[in-house]
C-alpha positions in Angstrom: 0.0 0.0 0.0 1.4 3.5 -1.0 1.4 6.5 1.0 1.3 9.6 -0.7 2.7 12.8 1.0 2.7 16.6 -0.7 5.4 19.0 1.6 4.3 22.0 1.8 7.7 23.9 2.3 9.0 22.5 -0.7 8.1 22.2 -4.6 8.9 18.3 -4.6 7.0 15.3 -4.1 8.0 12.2 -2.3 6.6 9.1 -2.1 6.8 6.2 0.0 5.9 3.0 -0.8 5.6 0.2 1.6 6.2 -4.2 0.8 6.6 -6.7 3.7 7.1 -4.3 6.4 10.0 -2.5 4.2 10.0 1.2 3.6 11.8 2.6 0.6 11.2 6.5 -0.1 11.9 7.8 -3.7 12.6 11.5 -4.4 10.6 12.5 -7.5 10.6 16.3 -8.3 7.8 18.2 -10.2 9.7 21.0 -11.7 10.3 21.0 -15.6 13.5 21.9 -17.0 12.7 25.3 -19.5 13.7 25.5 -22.8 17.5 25.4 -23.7 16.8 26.8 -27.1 17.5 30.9 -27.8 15.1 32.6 -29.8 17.5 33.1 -32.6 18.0 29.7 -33.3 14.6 29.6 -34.3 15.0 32.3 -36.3 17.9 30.8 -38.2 15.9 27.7 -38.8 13.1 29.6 -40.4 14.6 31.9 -42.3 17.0 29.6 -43.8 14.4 26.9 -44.6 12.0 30.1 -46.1 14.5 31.1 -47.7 15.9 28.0 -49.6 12.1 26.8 -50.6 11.9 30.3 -52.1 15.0 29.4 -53.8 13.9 26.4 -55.1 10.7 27.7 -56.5 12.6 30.4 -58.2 15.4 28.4 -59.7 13.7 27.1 -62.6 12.3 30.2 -63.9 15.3 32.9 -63.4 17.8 30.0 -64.8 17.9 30.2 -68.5 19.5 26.6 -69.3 16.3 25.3 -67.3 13.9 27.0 -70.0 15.8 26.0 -73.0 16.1 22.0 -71.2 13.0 21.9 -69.7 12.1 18.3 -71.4 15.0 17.0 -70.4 15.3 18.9 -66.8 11.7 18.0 -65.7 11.6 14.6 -65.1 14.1 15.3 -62.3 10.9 17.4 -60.5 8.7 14.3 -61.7 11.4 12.0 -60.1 10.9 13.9 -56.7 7.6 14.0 -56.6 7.2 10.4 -57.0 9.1 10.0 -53.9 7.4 13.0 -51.8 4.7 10.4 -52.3 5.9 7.2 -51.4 9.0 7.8 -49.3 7.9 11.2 -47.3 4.2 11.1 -47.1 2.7 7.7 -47.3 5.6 6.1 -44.0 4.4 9.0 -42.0 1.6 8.2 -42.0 1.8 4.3 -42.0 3.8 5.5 -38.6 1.4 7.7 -37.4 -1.8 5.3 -37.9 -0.4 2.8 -36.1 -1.4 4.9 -32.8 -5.1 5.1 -34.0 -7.5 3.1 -32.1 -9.5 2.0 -35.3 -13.1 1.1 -34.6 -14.4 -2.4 -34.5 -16.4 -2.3 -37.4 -13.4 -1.5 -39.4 -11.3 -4.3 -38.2 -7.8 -4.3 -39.8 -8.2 -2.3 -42.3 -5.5 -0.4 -43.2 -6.1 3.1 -42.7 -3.1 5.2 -44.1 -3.3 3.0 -47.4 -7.4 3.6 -47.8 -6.8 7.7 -47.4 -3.9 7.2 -49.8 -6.4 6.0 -52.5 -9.3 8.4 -51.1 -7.1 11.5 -52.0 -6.4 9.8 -55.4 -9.9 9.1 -56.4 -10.7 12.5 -54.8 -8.0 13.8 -58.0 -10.2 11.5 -60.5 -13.2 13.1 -59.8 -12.5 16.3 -59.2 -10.2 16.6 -62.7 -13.7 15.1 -64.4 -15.2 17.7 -62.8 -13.4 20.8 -63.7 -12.0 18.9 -66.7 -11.7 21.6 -70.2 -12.3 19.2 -73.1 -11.6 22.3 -75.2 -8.4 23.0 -74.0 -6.1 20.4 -75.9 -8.2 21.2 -79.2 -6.8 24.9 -79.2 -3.7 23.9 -77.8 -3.0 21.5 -81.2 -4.0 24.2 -83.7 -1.3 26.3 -82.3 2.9 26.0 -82.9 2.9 25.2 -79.2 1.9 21.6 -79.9 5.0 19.9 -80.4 6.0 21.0 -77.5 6.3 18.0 -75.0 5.0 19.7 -72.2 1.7 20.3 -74.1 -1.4 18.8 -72.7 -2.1 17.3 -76.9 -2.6 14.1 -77.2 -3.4 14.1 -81.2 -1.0 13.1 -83.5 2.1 15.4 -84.5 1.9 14.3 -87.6 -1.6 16.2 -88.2 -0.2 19.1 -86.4 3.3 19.1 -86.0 5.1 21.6 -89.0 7.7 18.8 -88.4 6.2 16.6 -90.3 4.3 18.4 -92.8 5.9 21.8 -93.6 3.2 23.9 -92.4 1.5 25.4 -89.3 -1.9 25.5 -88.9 -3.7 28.8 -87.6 -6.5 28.3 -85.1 -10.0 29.1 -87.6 -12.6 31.7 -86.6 -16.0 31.1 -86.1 -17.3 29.9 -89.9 -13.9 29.8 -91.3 -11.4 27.4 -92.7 -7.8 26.5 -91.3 -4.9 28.2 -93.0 -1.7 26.7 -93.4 1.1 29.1 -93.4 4.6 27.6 -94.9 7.5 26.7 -92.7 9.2 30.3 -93.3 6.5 32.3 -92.2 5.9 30.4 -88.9 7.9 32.7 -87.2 5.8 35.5 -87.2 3.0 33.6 -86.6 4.4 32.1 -83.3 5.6 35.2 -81.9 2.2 36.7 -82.1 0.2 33.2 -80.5 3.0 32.6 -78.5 1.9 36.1 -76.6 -1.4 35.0 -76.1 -1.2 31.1 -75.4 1.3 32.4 -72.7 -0.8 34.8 -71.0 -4.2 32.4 -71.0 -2.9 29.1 -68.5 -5.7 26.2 -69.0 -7.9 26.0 -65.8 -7.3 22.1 -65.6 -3.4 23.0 -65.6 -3.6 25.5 -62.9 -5.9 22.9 -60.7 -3.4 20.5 -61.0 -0.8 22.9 -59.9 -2.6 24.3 -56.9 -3.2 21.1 -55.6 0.3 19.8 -55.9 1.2 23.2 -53.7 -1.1 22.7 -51.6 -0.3 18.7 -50.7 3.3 19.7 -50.2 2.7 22.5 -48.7 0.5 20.8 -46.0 3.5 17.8 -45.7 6.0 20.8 -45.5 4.0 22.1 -42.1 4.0 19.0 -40.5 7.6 18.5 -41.3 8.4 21.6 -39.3 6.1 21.1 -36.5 8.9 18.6 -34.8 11.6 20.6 -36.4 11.5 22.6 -33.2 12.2 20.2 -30.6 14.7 18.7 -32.2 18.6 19.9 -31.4 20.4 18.3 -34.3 21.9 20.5 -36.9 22.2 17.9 -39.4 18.8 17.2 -39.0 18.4 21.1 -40.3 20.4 21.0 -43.3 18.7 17.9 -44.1 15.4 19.5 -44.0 17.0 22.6 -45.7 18.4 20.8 -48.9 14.9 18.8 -48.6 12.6 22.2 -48.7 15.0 23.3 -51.9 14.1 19.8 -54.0 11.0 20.1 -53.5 10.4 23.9 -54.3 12.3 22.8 -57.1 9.7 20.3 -58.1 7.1 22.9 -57.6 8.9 25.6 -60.1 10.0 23.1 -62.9 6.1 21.9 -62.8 4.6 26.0 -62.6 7.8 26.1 -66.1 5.7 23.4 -67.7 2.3 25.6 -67.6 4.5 28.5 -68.4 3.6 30.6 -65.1 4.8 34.0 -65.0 7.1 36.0 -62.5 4.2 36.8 -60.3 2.5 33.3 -59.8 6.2 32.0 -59.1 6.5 34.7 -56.6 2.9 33.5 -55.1 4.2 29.8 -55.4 7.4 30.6 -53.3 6.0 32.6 -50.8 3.4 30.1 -49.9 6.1 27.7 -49.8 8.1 29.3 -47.6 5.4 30.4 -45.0 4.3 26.5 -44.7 7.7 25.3 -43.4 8.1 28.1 -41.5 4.6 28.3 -40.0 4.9 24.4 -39.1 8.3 25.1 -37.0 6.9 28.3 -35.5 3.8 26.2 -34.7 5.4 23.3 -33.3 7.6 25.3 -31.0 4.8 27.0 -29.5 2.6 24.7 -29.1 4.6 21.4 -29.3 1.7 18.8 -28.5 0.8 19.0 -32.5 3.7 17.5 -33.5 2.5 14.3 -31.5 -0.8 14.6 -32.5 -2.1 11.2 -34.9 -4.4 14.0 -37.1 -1.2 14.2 -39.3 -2.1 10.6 -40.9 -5.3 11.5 -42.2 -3.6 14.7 -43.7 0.0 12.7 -45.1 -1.9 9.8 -45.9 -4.4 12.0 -48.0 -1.8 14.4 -49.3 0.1 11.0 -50.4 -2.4 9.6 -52.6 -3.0 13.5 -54.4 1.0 13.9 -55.2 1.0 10.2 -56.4 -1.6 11.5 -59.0 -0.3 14.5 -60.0 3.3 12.3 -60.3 1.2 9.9 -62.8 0.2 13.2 -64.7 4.0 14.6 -64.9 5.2 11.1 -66.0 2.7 10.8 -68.7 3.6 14.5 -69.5 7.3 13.1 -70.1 6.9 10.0 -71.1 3.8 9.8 -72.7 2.9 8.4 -76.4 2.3 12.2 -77.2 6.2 12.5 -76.6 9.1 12.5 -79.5 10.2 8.9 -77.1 13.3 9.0 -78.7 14.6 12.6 -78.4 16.7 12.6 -75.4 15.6 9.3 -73.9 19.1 8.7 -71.6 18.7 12.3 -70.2 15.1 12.0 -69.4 15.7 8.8 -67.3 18.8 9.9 -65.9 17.1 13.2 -64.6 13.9 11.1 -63.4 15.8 8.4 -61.4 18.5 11.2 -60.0 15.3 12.8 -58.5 14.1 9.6 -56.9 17.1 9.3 -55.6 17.9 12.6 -54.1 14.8 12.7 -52.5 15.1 8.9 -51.5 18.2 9.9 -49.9 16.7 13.2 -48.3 14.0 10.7 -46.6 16.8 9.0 -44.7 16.8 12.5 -41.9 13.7 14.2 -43.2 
């Protein structure tokens, strides 16, 4: 039987516990050890991880030899988004559902895995939804088409001035198609490619909101237990991690041919949801514990894995010249897997 006795002159609790006549006293004490951490080293951590996501998003568009290689740059981005899916997202939350006490009506099923392929479904319908079956129609009558991040799945030889020596015009309402020969395509692009640039299909810019907004929400709870964690290695890690992946995000906002402003937008939201999560997780540090981040990872995992099908198709797709640049496509996709493979081993 245990005999519990509070002093009142002290701030310590002692406790006395009593087995065959024995008496053994243990000293316990109540008071909790405060922070060790400054202020400025969380400033350092935020600003530097703000700052290299920014970087990341930015890369792509202010570096010309990423505009002029973009075919054969963005399967890198496509390689790290594949595993964002399945090496960042989809083990947290494997890890985090194991703490969920599933109802009995559910049995063993497996929890992270069913979100996974909610948030993909969720993709599928949603895409149907908001889908623009004009859009590739007026993309193919346009120089743009043999372009291989075009969304054109027609054949280039009924488009393509590669193949037949002219470019098509896109008709007015009641009129024929004109086919301009190959020496006046010139001025024909630069006057469409003015417009086509400034009008962003509302399927592609879907699609690229939604792949902000699943990494972003990965990013925040990758930060929340940033804070309470010491280890600088850990915060390079994470640093060099936030800069892949806004490096995903820019090479994929290249592709719809964003301009400076919506990769400023991109960036900055970036940046705030690393930041936010640390800031959060220091403050109030019972969220980084908290099992709500497998529903979010495991639904956020199945929604990257989508738009990673989509960027692969993009690349590697039958609409795709499959043998321009072949080596350098796969060597850029499977570096990205495995930089970001290697990134999952601290982050």
């Amino acid at each position: 039987m245990a005999i519990w006795k509070e002093s009142l002159e002290s701030r310590h609790t002692v406790v006395f516990s009593g087995i065959d006549d024995t008496c053994v006293g243990d000293f316990i004490t109540n008071s909790h050890p405060k922070k060790t951490r400054m202020p400025y080293s969380l400033c350092f951590k935020v600003i530097m991880l703000s700052t290299l996501s920014v970087v990341g998003v930015l890369l792509p568009y202010i570096s010309p030899p990423m505009k002029t290689n973009l075919p054969r740059i963005r399967p890198f981005g496509t390689g790290c988004v594949f595993s964002i899916a399945f090496l960042h997202l989809l083990p947290d939350a494997l890890e985090a559902t194991q703490k969920v006490e599933m109802p009995q009506w559910l049995g063993n099923f497996p929890l992270a895995e069913g979100l996974c392929v909610l948030g993909f479904l969720v993709m599928v319908v949603v895409e149907q939804v908001f889908a623009c079956p004009s859009c590739e129609i007026e993309a193919c009558t346009t120089q743009d088409c043999k372009a291989p991040d075009n969304n054109c799945h027609h054949s280039a030889s009924q488009h393509s001035p590669e193949f037949t020596g002219y470019s098509s015009t896109a008709p007015q309402p009641g009129e024929n198609a004109t086919l301009l020969p190959m020496h006046e395509q010139k001025q024909t692009t630069s006057s469409s490619s003015s417009s086509s640039s400034s009008s962003i299909s509302p399927e592609a810019l879907y699609k690229m909101y939604m792949l902000e907004i699943s990494i972003a929400v990965h990013s925040i709870l990758v930060g929340l237990p940033l804070s309470a964690s010491s280890s600088d290695s850990l915060v390079w890690a994470l640093g060099f991690h936030q800069l892949f992946e806004g490096m995903s995000l820019g090479l994929a906002g290249l592709g719809i041919k964003l301009d400076l402003n919506g990769f400023v937008k991109l960036g900055v939201l970036f940046g705030l949801s690393i930041s936010s999560g640390v800031m959060a997780g220091y403050f109030v540090s019972s969220l980084a514990e908290g099992t709500w981040q497998a529903y979010t990872n495991s639904l956020a995992a199945g929604i990257v894995l989508y738009v990673a099908i989509e960027f692969y198709e993009k690349d590697f797709g039958h609409h795709t010249n499959k043998h321009e640049g072949k080596a350098e496509k796969l060597s850029a996709f499977f570096l990205g897997i495995a930089v970001m493979a290697v990134m999952a081993i601290w982050a």
